[in-house]
RODO-2510 file (C-alpha; in nm, 4 decimals, decimal comma):
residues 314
     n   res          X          Y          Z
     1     x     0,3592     3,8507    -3,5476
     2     x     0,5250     4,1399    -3,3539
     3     x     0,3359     4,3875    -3,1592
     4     x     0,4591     4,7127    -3,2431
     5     x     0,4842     4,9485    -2,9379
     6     x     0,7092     5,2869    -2,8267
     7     x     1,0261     5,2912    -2,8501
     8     x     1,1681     5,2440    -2,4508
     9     x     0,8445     5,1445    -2,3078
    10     x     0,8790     4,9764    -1,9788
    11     x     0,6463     4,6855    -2,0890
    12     x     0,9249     4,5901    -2,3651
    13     x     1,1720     4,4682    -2,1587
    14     x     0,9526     4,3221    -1,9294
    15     x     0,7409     4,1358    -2,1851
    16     x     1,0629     4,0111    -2,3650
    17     x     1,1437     3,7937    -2,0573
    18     x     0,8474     3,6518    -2,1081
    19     x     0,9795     3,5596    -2,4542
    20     x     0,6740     3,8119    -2,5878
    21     x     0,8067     3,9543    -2,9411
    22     x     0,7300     4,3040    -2,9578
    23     x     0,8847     4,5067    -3,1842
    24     x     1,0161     4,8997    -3,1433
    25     x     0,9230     5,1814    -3,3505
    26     x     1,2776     5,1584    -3,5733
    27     x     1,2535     4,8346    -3,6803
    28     x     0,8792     4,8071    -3,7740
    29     x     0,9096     5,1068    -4,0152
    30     x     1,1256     4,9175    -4,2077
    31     x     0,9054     4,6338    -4,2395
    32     x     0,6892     4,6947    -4,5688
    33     x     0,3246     4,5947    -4,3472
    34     x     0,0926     4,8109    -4,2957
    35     x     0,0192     4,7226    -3,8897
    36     x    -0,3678     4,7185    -3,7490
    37     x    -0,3473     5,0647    -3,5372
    38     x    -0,5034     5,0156    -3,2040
    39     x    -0,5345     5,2959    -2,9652
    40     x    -0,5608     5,2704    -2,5893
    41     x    -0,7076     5,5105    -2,3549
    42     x    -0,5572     5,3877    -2,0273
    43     x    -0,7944     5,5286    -1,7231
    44     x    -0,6177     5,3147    -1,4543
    45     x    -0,4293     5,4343    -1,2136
    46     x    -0,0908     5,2296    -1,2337
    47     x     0,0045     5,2874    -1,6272
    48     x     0,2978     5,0539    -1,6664
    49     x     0,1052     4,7230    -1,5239
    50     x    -0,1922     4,8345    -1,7476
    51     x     0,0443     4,9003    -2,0508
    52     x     0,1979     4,5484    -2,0226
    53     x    -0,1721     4,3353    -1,9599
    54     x    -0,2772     4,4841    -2,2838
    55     x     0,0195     4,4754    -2,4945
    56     x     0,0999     4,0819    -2,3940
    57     x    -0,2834     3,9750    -2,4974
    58     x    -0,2357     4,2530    -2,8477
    59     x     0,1109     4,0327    -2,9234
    60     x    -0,0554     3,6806    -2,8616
    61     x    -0,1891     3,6814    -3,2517
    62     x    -0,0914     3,6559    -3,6209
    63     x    -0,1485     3,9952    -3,6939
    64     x     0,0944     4,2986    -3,7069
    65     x    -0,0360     4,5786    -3,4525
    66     x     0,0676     4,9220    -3,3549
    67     x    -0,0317     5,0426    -3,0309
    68     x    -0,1023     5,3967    -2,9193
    69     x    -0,1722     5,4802    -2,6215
    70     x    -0,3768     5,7919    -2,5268
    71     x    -0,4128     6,0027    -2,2115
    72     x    -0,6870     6,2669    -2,1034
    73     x    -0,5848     6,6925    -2,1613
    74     x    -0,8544     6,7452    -1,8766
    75     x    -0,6978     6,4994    -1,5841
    76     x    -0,3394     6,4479    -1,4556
    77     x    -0,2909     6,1318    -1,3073
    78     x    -0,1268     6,0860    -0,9414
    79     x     0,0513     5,7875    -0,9663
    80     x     0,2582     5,8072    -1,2913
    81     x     0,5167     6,0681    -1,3736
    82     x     0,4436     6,3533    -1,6315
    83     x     0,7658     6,2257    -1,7951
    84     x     0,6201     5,8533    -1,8940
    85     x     0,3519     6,0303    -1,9905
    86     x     0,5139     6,2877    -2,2546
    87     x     0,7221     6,0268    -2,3861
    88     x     0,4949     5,7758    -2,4282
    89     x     0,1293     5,9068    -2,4673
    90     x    -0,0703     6,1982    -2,6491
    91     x    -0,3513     6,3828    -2,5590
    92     x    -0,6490     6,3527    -2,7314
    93     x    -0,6498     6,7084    -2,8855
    94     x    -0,3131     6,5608    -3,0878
    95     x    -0,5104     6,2460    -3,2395
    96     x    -0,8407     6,3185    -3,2938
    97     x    -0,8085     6,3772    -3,6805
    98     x    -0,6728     6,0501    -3,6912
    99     x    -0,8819     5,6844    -3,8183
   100     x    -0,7883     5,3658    -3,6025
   101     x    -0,8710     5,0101    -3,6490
   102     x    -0,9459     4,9309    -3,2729
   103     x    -0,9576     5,0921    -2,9773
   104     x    -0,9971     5,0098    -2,5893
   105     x    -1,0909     5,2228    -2,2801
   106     x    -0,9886     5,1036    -1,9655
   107     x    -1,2127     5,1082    -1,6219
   108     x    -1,0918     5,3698    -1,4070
   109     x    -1,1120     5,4020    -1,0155
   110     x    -1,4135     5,6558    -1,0066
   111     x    -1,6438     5,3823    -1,0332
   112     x    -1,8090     5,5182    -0,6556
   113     x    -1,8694     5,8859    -0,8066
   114     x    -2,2244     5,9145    -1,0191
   115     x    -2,0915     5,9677    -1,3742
   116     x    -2,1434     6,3189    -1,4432
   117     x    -1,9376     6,4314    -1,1228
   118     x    -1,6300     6,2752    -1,2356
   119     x    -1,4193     6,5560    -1,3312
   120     x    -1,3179     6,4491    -1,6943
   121     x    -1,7028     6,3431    -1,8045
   122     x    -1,7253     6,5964    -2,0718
   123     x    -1,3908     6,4846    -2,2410
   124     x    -1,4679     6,0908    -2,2042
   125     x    -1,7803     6,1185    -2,3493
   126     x    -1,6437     6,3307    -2,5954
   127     x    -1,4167     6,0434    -2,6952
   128     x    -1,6699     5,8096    -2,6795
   129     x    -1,8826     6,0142    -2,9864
   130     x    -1,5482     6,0376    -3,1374
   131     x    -1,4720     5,6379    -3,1451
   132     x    -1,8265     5,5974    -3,3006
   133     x    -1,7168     5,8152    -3,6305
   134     x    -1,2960     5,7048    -3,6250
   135     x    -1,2628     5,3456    -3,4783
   136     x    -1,4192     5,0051    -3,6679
   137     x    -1,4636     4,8513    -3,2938
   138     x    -1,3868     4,9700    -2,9491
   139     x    -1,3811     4,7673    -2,6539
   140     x    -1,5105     4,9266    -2,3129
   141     x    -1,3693     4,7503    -2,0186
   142     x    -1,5394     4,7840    -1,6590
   143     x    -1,6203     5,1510    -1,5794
   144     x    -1,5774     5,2154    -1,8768
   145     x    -1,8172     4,9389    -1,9959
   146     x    -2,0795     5,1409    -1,7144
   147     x    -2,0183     5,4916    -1,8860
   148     x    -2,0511     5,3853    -2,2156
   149     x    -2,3594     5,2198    -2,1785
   150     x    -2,5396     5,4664    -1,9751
   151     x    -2,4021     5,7846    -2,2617
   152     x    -2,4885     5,5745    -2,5577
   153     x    -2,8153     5,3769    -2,3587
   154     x    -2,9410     5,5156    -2,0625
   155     x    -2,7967     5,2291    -1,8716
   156     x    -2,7772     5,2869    -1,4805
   157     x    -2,5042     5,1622    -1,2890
   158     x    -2,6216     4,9550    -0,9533
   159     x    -2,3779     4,9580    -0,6544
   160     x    -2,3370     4,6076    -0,4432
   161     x    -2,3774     4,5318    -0,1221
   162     x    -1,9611     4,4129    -0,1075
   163     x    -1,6985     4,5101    -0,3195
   164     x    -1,7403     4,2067    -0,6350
   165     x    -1,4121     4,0283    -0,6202
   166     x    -1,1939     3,7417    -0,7492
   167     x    -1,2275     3,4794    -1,0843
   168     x    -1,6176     3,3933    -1,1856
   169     x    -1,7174     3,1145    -1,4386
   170     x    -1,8940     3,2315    -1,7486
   171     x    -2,1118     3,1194    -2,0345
   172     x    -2,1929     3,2667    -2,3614
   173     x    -2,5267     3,3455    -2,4247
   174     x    -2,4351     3,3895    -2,7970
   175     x    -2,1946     3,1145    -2,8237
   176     x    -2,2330     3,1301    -3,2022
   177     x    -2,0884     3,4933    -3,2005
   178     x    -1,7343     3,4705    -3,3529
   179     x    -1,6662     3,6748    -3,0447
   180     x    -1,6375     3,2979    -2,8626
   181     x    -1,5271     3,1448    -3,1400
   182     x    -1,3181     2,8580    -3,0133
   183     x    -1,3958     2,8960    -2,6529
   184     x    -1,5615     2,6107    -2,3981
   185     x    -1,8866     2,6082    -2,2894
   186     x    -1,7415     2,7552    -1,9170
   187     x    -1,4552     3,0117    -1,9241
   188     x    -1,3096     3,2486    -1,6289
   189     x    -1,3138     3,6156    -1,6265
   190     x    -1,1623     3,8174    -1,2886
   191     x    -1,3561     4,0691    -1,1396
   192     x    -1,2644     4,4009    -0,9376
   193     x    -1,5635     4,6371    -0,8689
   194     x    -1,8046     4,8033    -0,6615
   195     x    -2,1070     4,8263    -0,9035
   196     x    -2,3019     4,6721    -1,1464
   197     x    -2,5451     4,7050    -1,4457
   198     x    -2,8796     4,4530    -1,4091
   199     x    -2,9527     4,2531    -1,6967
   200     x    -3,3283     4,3459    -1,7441
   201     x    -3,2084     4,6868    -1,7532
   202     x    -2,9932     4,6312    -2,0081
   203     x    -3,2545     4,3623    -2,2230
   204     x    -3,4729     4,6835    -2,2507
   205     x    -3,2986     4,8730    -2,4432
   206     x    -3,2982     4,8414    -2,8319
   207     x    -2,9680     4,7588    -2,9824
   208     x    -2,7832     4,5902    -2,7100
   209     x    -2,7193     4,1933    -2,7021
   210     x    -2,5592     4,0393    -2,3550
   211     x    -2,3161     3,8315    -2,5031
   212     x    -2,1847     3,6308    -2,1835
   213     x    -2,3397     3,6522    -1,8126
   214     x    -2,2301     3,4933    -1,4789
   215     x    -2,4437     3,3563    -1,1834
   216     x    -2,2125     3,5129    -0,9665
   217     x    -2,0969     3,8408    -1,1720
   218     x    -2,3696     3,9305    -1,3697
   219     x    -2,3844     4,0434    -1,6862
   220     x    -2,0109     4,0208    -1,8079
   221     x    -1,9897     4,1168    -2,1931
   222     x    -2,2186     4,2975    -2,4255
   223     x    -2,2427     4,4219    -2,7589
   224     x    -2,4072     4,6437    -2,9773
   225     x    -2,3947     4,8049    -3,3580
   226     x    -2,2597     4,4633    -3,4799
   227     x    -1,9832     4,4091    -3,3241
   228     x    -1,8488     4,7914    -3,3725
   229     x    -1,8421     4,8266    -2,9701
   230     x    -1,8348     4,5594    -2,6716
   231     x    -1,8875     4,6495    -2,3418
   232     x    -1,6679     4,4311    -2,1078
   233     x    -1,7659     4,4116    -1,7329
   234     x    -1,4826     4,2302    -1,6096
   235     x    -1,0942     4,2246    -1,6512
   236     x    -0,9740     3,9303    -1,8747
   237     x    -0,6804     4,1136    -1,9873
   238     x    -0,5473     4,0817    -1,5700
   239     x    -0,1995     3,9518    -1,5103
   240     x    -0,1853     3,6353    -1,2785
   241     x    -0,0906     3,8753    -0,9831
   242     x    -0,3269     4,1187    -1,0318
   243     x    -0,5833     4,0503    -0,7970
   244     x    -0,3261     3,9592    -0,5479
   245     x    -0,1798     4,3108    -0,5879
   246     x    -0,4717     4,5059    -0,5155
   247     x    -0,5965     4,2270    -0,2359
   248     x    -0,2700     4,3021    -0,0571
   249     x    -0,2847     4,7002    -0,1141
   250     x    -0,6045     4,7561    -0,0212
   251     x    -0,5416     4,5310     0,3422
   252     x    -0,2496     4,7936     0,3776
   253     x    -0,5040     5,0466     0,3561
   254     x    -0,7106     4,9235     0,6028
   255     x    -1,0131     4,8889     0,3429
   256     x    -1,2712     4,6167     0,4539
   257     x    -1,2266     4,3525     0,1931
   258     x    -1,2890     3,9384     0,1057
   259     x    -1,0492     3,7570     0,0304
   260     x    -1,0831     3,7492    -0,3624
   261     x    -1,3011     3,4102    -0,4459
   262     x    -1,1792     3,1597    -0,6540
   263     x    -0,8507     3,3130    -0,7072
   264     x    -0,5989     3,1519    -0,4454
   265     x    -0,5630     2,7683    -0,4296
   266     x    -0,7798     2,6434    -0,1433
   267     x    -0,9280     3,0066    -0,1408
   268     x    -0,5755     3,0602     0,1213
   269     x    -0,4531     3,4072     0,0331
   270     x    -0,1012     3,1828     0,1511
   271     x    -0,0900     3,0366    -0,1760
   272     x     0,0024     3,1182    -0,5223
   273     x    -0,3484     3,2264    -0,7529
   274     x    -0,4650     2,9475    -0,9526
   275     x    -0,4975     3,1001    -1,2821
   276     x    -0,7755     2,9445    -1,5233
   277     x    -0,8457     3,2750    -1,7106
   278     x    -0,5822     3,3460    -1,9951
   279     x    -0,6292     3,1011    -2,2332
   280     x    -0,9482     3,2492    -2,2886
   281     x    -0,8594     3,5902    -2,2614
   282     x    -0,5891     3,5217    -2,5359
   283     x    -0,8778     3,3891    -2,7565
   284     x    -1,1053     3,6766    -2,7116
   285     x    -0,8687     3,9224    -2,7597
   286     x    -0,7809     3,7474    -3,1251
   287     x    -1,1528     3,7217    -3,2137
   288     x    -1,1925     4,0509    -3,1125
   289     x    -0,8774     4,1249    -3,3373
   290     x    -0,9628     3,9111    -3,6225
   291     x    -1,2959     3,9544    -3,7153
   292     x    -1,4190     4,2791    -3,5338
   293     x    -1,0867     4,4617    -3,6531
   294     x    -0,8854     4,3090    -3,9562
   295     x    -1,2097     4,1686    -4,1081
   296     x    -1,3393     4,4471    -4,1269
   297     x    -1,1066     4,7475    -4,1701
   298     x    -0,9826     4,7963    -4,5803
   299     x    -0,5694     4,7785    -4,6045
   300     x    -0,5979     5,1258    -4,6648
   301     x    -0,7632     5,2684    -4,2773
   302     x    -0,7440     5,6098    -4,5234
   303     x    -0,9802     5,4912    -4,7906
   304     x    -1,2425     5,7691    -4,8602
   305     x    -1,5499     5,4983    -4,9056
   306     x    -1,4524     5,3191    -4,5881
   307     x    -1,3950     5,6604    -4,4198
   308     x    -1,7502     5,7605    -4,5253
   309     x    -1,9001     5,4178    -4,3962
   310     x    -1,7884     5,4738    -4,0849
   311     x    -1,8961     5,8173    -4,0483
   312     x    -2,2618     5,7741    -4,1852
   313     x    -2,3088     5,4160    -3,9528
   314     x    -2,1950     5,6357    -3,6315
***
């Protein structure tokens, strides 16, 4: 099934040479389906590469969804105009009577700052409480993973001795969670960060379950409230020449940086990436979908006893 996305998005016509259905806001309202809504807070700095990772994993699956995406009243951004932004995302004060099925915040590049001195703190956290009562699940990816954790838990972020960098292998700690449903026993998830959260932290506090963990990266995906949030460490939802991107912007910059591990063939930035990470990242976005969303959001998102489940399990 479609993806259902703004009409004149950027990622449309780039997705659609990929042969990526997605469908525009005219033709889905005439289609008698009532779409999984799916909101996305997008935190990164370059909106139209982050718009595009998320909607190609979001179309990759049998389901109908409608994507929103959301931006922050408190922060402009730098790098995108105010015009993409009016046309294509609304502020939080314009949604937040609203119920969605899913929802995903993206990492942001404040991950250096402690959390409280990052100037939009007191809205993102605001969000965050606001998920709990008007999303069924919510997926936190890298910083936002960190922030998450240490509003709802405590949790304190760690910073490495070198920038964490490149494509890790992975295994599921839970591999019976229908989060991995289908996956193999070792699966690839790229990495892009400065900091990190240590698992005995994070095995003392009630509630939380690490899901997956790397010898290399650490802790990569946790849960907690069943499934209602998952706190991803990594970036599985990264286009092949992602890391190749940000490898090449941040040598223009002069920034003292490894060549990402495990990501070029032969490790020779001269190559083309090996990519061994989207299958899987196709797979747990549809789990994620399927049985953290759909399976458990009524056809009506409006229904008063769902809406009162929701609120009293916050």
């Amino acid at each position: 099934m479609p993806v259902k996305i703004p009409n004149n998005l950027p990622a449309i016509e780039l997705l659609k040479k990929e042969n990526i259905f997605v469908m525009s806001d005219l033709r889905a309202n005439a289609q008698d389906i009532r779409p999984m809504r799916v909101l996305i807070l997008n935190l990164m700095p370059l909106k139209i590469s982050t718009e595009t990772d998320f909607v190609r994993l979001l179309s990759n699956n049998p389901l109908q969804v409608e994507v929103e995406f959301l931006r922050l009243d408190t922060h402009t951004p730098k790098n995108t105009s105010e015009e993409h932004l009016e046309m294509f995302y609304k502020g939080f004060s314009e949604i937040k009577e609203n119920f969605y099925d899913g929802m995903i915040i993206t990492g942001a590049p404040v991950e250096m700052l402690k959390f409280e001195e990052v100037t939009y703190w007191d809205e993102i956290t605001t969000i965050f409480d606001w998920a709990r009562k008007h999303v069924t699940s919510t997926l936190y990816i890298c910083w936002a993973s960190q922030a998450a954790l240490y509003h709802f838990y405590g949790v304190e972020k760690i910073p490495l001795d070198k920038k964490l960098f490149g494509v890790f292998k992975h295994t599921a700690t839970e591999k019976r969670d229908a989060l991995f449903r289908g996956f193999d026993d070792e699966f690839f998830i790229p990495h892009s960060r400065h900091t990190t959260m240590l698992k005995a932290d994070l095995e003392n506090k009630e509630g939380i379950s690490i899901l997956s963990e790397s010898e290399d990266a650490g802790v990569a995906i946790v849960s907690s409230r069943g499934g209602r949030e998952f706190y991803l460490t990594g970036h599985s939802e990264y286009a092949p020449l992602t890391l190749h991107e940000e490898y090449m912007r941040d040598l223009e910059k002069g920034l003292p940086l490894n060549v990402p591990q495990n990501y070029y063939m032969g490790n020779n930035p001269k190559n083309r990436p090996l990519v061994c990470w989207t299958s899987h990242a196709n797979l747990l976005f549809n789990n994620w979908l399927n049985y953290f969303v759909y399976q458990e959001t009524p056809f009506d998102l409006n229904d008063v006893q769902y809406l009162d489940e929701i609120k009293n399990h916050s």
